[in-house]
C-alpha positions in Angstrom: -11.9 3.6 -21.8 -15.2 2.5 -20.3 -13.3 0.3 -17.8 -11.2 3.4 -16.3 -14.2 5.3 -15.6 -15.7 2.2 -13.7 -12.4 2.1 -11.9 -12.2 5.6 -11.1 -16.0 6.2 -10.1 -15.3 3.4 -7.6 -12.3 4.5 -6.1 -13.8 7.8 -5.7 -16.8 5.9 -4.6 -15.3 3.8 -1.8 -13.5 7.1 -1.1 -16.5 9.0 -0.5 -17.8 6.4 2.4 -18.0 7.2 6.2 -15.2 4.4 7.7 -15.1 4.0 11.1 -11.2 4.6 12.4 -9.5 2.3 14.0 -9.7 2.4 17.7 -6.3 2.1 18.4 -3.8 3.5 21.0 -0.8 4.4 19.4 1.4 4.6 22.9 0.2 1.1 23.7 0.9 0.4 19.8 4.6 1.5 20.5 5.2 -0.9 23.4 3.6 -3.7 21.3 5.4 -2.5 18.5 9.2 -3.9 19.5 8.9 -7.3 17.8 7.8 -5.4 14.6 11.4 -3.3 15.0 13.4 -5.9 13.7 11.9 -6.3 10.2 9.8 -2.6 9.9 12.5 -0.6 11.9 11.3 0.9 15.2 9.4 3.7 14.0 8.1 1.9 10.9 10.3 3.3 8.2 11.7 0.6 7.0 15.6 0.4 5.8 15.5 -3.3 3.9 13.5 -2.1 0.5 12.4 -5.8 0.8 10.4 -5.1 3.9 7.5 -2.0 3.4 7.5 1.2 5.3 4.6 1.3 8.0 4.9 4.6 8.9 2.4 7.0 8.0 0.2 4.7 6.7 -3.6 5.1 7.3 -4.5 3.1 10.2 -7.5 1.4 8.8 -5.5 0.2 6.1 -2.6 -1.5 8.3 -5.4 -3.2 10.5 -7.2 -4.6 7.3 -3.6 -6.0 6.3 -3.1 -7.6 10.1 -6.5 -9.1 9.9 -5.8 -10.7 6.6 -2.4 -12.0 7.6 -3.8 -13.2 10.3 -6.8 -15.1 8.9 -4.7 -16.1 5.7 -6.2 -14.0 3.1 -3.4 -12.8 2.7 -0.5 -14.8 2.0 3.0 -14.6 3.6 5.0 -16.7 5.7 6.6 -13.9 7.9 3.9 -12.3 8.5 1.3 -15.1 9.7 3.6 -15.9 12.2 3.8 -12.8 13.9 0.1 -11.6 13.3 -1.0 -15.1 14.5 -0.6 -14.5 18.6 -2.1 -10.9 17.8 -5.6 -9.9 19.6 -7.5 -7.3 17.9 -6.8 -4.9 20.4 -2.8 -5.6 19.6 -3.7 -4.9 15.7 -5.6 -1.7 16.3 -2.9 -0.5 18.4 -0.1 -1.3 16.3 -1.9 0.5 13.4 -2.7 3.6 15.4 0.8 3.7 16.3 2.4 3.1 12.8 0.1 5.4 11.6 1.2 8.4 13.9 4.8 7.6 12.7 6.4 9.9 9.9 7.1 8.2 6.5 10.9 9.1 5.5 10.8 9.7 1.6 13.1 8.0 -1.4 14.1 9.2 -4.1 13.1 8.5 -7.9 15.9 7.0 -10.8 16.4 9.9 -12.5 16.0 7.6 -15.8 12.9 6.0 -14.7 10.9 9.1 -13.6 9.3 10.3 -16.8 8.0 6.9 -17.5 6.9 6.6 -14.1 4.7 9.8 -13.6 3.3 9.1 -17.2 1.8 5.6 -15.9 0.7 6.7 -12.2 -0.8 10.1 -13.5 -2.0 8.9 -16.5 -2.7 5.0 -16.7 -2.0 3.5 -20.3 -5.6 4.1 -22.4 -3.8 1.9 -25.1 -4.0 -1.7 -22.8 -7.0 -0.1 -20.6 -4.6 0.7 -17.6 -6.0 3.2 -15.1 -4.2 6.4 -13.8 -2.3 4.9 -9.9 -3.6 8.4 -8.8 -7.0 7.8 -9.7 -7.4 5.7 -6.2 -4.1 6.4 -4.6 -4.3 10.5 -4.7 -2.6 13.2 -7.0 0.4 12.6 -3.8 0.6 9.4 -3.6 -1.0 10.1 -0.2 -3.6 7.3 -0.3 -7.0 7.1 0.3 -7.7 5.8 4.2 -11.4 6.1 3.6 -11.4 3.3 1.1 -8.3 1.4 2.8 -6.4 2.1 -0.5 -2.7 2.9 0.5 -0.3 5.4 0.7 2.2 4.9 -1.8 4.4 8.0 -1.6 8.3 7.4 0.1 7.7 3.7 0.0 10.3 1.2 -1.3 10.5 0.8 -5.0 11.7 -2.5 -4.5 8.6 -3.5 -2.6 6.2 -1.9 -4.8 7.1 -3.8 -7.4 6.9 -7.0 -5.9 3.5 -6.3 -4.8 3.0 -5.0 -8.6 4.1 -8.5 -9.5 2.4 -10.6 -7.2 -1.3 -8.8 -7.8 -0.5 -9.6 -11.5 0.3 -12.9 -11.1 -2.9 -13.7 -8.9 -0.5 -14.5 -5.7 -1.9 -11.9 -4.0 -5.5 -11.8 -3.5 -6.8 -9.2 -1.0 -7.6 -6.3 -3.3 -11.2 -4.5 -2.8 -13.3 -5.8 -6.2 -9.8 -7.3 -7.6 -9.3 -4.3 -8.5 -5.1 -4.4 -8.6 -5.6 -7.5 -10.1 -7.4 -6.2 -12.9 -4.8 -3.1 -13.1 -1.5 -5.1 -13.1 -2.3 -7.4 -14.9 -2.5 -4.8 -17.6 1.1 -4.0 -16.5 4.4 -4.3 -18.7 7.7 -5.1 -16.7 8.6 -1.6 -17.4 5.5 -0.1 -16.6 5.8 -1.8 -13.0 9.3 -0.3 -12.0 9.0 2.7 -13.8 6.0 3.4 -11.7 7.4 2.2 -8.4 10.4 4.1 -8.9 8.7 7.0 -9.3 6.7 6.8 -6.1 9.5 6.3 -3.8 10.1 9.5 -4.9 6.9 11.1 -4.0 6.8 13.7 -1.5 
């Protein structure tokens, strides 16, 4: 219990902070944005659930997640090629456009969505899991301040990849290991219970 009150006064902590927005230009973004198109679709909305939505997401966040591809932090193949060639002017711009870009929502499994809400509203206080919401918002909306992500209309299938890769220490770029800590607290169920459910978030 002790641990989801750390978690939560952080995330509302990092929350709280001034962050400086990224100085992007979402028109230049759009012209820089056409190699992006094949994988993220043009306006960032995804159709391949393998591939995330961009759109809508809070600029600061996508730059962080360029810079890391970029430098290696964070880990993928397809994605260090095409942010290796990238300037920082290109990254800022991409995000601001992405950014400006409406996210098109999923749906929830009908089977799944009970479970779901249960674990992103309410975390698991038996294994010490906290509440999704606590750092990602009551909507799924995200918390740009703190570079936490918006979760709501993205695809279940890559939410729970991401799920599985924080728990299995693959991925490493998490402010104070903080997903780390939290999946790794997570059953198989949990995880696509919970990312069903926010694929259906509007």
């Amino acid at each position: 219990m002790k641990k989801l009150v750390v978690i939560a006064a952080t995330c509302a902590l990092l929350g709280s902070a001034t962050a400086a927005l990224a100085a992007g230009d979402a028109t230049a973004g759009k012209t820089k944005s056409v190699s992006c198109a094949a994988c993220h679709n043009a306006d960032g909305n995804s159709t391949n659930p393998a591939y995330p939505k961009l759109a809508g997401q809070g600029a600061d966040y996508l730059l962080k997640q360029l810079q890391e591809f970029k430098a290696g932090v964070r880990v993928n193949a397809i994605m260090a090629g095409m942010a290796a060639p990238l300037s920082p002017q290109d990254m800022e711009d991409l995000a601001a456009y992405f950014a400006s870009q409406q996210v098109t929502r999923g749906t929830t499994d009908p089977a799944l969505a009970a479970a779901g809400e249960a674990v992103f509203r309410g975390g698991n206080l038996n294994s010490g899991l906290a509440a999704c919401s606590a750092c990602h918002g009551a909507t799924g909306a995200g918390n740009p301040a703190a570079k936490f992500p918006s979760l709501a209309g993205q695809h279940a299938d890559y939410v729970e990849l991401q799920l599985k890769s924080f728990r299995a220490m693959e991925r490493a770029n998490d402010a104070g290991q903080m997903m780390r800590a939290n999946a790794a607290k997570m059953t198989d169920a949990e995880i696509k219970a919970v990312a069903s459910y926010v694929q259906g978030l509007q």
